[in-house]
N, C-alpha and C positions, 0 to 999 in steps of 0.2 A: 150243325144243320144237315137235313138230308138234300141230294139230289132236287127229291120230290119239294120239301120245301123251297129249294131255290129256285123251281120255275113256278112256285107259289105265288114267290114274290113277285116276279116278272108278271104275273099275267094280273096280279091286285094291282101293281101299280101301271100298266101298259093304259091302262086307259086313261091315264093322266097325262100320260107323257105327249108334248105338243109335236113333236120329230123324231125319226128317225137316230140321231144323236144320241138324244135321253137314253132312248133304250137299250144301245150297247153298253152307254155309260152302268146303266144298273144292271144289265146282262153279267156285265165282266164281273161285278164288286159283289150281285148276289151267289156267282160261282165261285166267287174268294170264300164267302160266307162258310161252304163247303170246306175249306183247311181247318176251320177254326176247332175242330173237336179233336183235330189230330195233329195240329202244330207245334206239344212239345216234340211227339215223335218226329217229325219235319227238321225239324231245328238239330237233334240229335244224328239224322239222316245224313244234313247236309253238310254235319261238320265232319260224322266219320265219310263221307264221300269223298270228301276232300282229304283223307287221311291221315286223319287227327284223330285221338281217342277223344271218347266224351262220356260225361259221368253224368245222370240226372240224379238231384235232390229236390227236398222238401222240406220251406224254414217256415218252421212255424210263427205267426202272428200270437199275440195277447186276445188277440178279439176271434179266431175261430181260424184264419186262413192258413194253407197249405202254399207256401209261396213256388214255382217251379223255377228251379235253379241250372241251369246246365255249366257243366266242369268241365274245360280242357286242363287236364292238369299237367300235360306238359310239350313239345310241340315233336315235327315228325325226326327230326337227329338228335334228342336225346328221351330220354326213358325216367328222367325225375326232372321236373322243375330247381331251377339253380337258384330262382330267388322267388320272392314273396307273390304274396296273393295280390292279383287287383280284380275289382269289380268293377265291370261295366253294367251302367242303368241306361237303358233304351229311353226313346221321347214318346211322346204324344205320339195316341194310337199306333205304336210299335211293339216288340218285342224282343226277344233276346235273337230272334233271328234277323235282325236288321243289321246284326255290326257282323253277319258268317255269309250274304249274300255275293258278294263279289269271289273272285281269286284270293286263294292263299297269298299272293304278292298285292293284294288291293284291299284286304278285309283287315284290320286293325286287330279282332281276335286272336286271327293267325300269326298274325304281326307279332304280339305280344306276346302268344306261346313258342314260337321258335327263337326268341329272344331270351327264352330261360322262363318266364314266368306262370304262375300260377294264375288262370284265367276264368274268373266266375262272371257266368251271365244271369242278370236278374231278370226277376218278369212282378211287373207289379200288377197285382191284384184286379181280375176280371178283363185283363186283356186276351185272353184266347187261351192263354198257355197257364197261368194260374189262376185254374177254375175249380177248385177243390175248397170247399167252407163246409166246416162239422154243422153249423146253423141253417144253413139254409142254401136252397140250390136255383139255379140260374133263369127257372119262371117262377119266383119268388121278386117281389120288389125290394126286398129287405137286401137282398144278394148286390143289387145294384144301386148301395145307399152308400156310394163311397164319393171321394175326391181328389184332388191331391194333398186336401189334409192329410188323408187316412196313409197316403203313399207318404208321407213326409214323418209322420209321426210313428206309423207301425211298421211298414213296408221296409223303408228306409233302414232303422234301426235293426229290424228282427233279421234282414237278410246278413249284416257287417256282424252282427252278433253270430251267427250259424255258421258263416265262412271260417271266423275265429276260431272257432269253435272245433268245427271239421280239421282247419290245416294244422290248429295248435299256434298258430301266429299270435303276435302279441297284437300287429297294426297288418291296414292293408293299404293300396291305394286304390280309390276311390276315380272313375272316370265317368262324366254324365253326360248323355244328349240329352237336350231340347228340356222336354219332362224329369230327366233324371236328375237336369239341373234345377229345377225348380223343386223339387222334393228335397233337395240337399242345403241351398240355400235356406229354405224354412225352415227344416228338421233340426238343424244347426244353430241357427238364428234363436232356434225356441228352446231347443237340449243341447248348451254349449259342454256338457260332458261326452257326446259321440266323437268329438274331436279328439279322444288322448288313441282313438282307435284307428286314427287316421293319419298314415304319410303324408298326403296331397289330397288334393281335387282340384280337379281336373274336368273345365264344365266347357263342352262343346257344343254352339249355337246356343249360351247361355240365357236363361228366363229366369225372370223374378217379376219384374213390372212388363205389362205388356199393353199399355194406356196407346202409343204411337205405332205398335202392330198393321199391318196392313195385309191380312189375310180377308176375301172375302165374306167366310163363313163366319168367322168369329163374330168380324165387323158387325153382321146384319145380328145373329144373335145379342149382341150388346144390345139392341134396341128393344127389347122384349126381357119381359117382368118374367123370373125363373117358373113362375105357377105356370105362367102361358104357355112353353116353352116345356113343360111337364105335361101339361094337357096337352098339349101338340105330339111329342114324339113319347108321351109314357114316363113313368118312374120303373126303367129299366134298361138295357143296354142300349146304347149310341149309336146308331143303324145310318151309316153312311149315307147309302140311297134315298133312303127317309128323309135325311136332314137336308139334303140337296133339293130332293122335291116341295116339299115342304117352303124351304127359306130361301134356295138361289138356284130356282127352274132352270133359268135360260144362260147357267152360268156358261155352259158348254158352246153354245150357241156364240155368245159375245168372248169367251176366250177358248179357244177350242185346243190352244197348245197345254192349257194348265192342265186340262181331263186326260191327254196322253198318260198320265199317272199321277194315279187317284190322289195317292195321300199329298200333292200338292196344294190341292182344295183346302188340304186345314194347316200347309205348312207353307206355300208360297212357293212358288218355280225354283229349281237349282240348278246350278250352272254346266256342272259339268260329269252330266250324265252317258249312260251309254245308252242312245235309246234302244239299240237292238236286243237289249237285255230288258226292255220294259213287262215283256209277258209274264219272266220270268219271275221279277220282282211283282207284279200283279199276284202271281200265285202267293205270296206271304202277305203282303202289305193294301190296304192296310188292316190294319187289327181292333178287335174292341174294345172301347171303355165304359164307365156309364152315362150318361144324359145329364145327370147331378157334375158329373166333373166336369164337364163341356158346360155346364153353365157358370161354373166357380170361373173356369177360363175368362166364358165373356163377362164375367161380374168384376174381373180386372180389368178390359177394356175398357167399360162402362165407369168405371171408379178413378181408372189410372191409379188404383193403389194395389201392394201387396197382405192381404189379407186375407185373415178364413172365410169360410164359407156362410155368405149371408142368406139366414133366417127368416130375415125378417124382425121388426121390432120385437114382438111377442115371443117368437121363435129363437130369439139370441139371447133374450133372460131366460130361457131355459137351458141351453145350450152353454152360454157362457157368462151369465148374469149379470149380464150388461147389454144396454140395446144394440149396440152396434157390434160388427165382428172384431175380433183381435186383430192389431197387426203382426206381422211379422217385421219386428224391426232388426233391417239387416245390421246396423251400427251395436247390436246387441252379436254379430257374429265372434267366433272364436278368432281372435286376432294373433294369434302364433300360429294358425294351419296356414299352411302356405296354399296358394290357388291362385291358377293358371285359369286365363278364358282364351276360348281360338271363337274368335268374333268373324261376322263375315259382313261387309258393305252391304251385300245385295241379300239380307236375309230380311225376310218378310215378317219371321214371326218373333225373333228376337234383333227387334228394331235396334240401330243403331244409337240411337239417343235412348233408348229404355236402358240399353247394356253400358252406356256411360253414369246413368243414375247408380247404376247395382256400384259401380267400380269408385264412385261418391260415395255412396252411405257404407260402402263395407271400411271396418275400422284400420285395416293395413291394405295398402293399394296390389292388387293382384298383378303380377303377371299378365301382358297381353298379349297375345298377337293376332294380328287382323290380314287376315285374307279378302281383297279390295273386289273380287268379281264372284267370292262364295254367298249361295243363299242357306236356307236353313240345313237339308238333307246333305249337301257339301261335303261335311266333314265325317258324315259314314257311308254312303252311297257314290262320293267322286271317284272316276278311276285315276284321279291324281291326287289324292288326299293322301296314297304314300310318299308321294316325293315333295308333297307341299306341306303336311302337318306330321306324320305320324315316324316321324324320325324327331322331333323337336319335342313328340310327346315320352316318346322312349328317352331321352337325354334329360329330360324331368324326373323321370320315373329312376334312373339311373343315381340323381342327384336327392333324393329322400326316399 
């Protein structure tokens, strides 16, 4: 988006807004609007700033997409990567610049390439950063017809495939936040063959069921049939602003600490932030996805099940010839991958009692460890997440 359309936005929606509040809130989020056409470059910016080399690719999808990938391939004291490849998958409304925002002593990326490794960041599909589709482009509705289906079944697979591919590696490990956990859990669950290509996973502030969730926005969206919810915000990108105006006005007003940074709105407060670093992290976060995937989200609240994306009666015999959606039955997971969750008490969006169901229905008991005062963003955005998780994750990583 340009300039010009960002004070577009502000002045279509300023006459809605009931305070003063509103409108920085959408001030700040429609000048983020602004990164989104040059965020891989951003991302690539910020990792050689910090003086790391970085490689940008492009994994192709079956269905059209260009996925954007960024590569540290090895960290600042040595000149080859000593051991294998991992992939890190961003969450909900994030991107691959979510895990390079902190200090090279505080960022997990850096972490893992000066520890020897080969470090691929993914971007799944129409978050800001992979916006390349040979079909169709981004004022198209067709562009914004995805979910975390489409992340779980092509995104998923095509990026582990491309890495492969590139390093020559037989396997990688696999590491997920938020969203990258839910794309892995199902992907897996439904194609127990991605697994001969996998060391670990490794899912941070893991999702799968998200029925006892306690994020605002979600919440109110569950209450609303997905048509309405289409007709409200469009069949096409996820517009922050929008959906706050729109479903939780005065959310700012009745909590005013959650708006100090945005993406808490769809993720739940985190514990231990820097706030002085808030502008900063404004400039990236949050990022886009489409309307359709945010309502797959709340059609999990509203269900408390793990499941595709519903149709509709009508709409799911065509889709999957049967009325109802598929489940994803996690007891159908690969039961020889080993996987690790770093769970956190105070996370909002991967509820406590949802992350114990996953740890039930998966068919060998995962690996925990639970961090008692982290919320959801915790375990990539804390400036103690190296001395509280990400030494326990490299000793994993060490160990397959």
């Amino acid at each position: 988006r340009s300039l010009v359309g960002s004070e577009m936005c502000i002045r279509d929606s300023i006459s809605t807004l009931k305070d003063t509040m509103r409108y920085f809130l959408l001030l700040a989020i429609c000048f983020v609007g602004y990164c989104f056409a040059t965020n891989a470059a951003n991302v690539t910016a910020i990792i050689t700033g910090y003086g790391y080399p970085c490689e940008n690719h492009l994994a192709p999808t079956p269905d059209g997409w260009s996925l954007s990938m960024q590569r540290i391939p090895h960290g600042k004291s040595n000149s080859k990567a000593t051991r294998g490849p991992v992939l890190f998958q961003h969450g909900l409304t994030d991107s691959s610049v979510g895990v390079c925002l902190n200090s090279p002593s505080e960022s997990l990326a850096y972490i893992l390439a000066d520890a020897g490794y080969d470090v691929w960041l993914g971007n799944n599909r129409g978050n800001g950063v992979s916006m390349q589709n040979s079909r169709y482009t981004p004022d198209q509705a067709e562009f914004w017809d995805f979910s975390f289906d489409d992340m779980a079944l092509s995104d998923f697979p095509s990026q582990i495939k491309y890495v492969l591919q590139v390093t020559g590696a037989k396997k990688l490990s696999y590491i997920g936040h938020s969203e990258g956990t839910i794309q892995a859990f199902a992907g897996l669950s439904y194609n127990n063959s991605i697994a001969q290509y996998l060391n670990i996973f490794i899912a941070l502030a893991p999702v799968a069921y998200v029925g006892n969730q306690e994020v605002k926005l979600l919440t109110v969206l569950a209450d609303f049939h997905a048509a309405i919810i289409f007709s409200i915000l469009g069949e096409r990108e996820f517009y922050l602003p929008a959906a706050i105006d729109k479903f939780i006005p005065d959310i700012c007003i009745i909590d005013p600490d959650l708006c100090k940074f945005t993406l808490q709105i769809l993720t739940g407060p985190f514990t231990y932030m820097n706030e002085s670093r808030s502008p900063y992290y404004l400039a990236y976060e949050p990022n886009p996805t489409s309307v359709k995937n945010m309502i797959h989200w709340s059609q999990g609240v509203r269900t408390n099940t793990f499941q595709m994306f519903d149709y509709g009666t009508e709409g799911n015999m065509q889709h999957y010839n049967q009325p109802n959606p598929p489940t994803y039955n996690l007891s159908q997971f690969p039961p020889n991958l080993p996987v690790a969750l770093f769970t956190g008490t105070e996370d909002y969006l991967a509820d406590p009692t949802d992350v114990q169901r996953i740890i039930s229905d998966l068919p060998t008991p995962p690996m925990v460890h639970n961090e008692p005062t982290y919320g959801h963003l915790d375990p990539l955005l804390s400036y103690e997440a190296n001395t509280r998780i990400y030494g326990k994750i490299l000793s994993l990583l060490s160990q397959y």
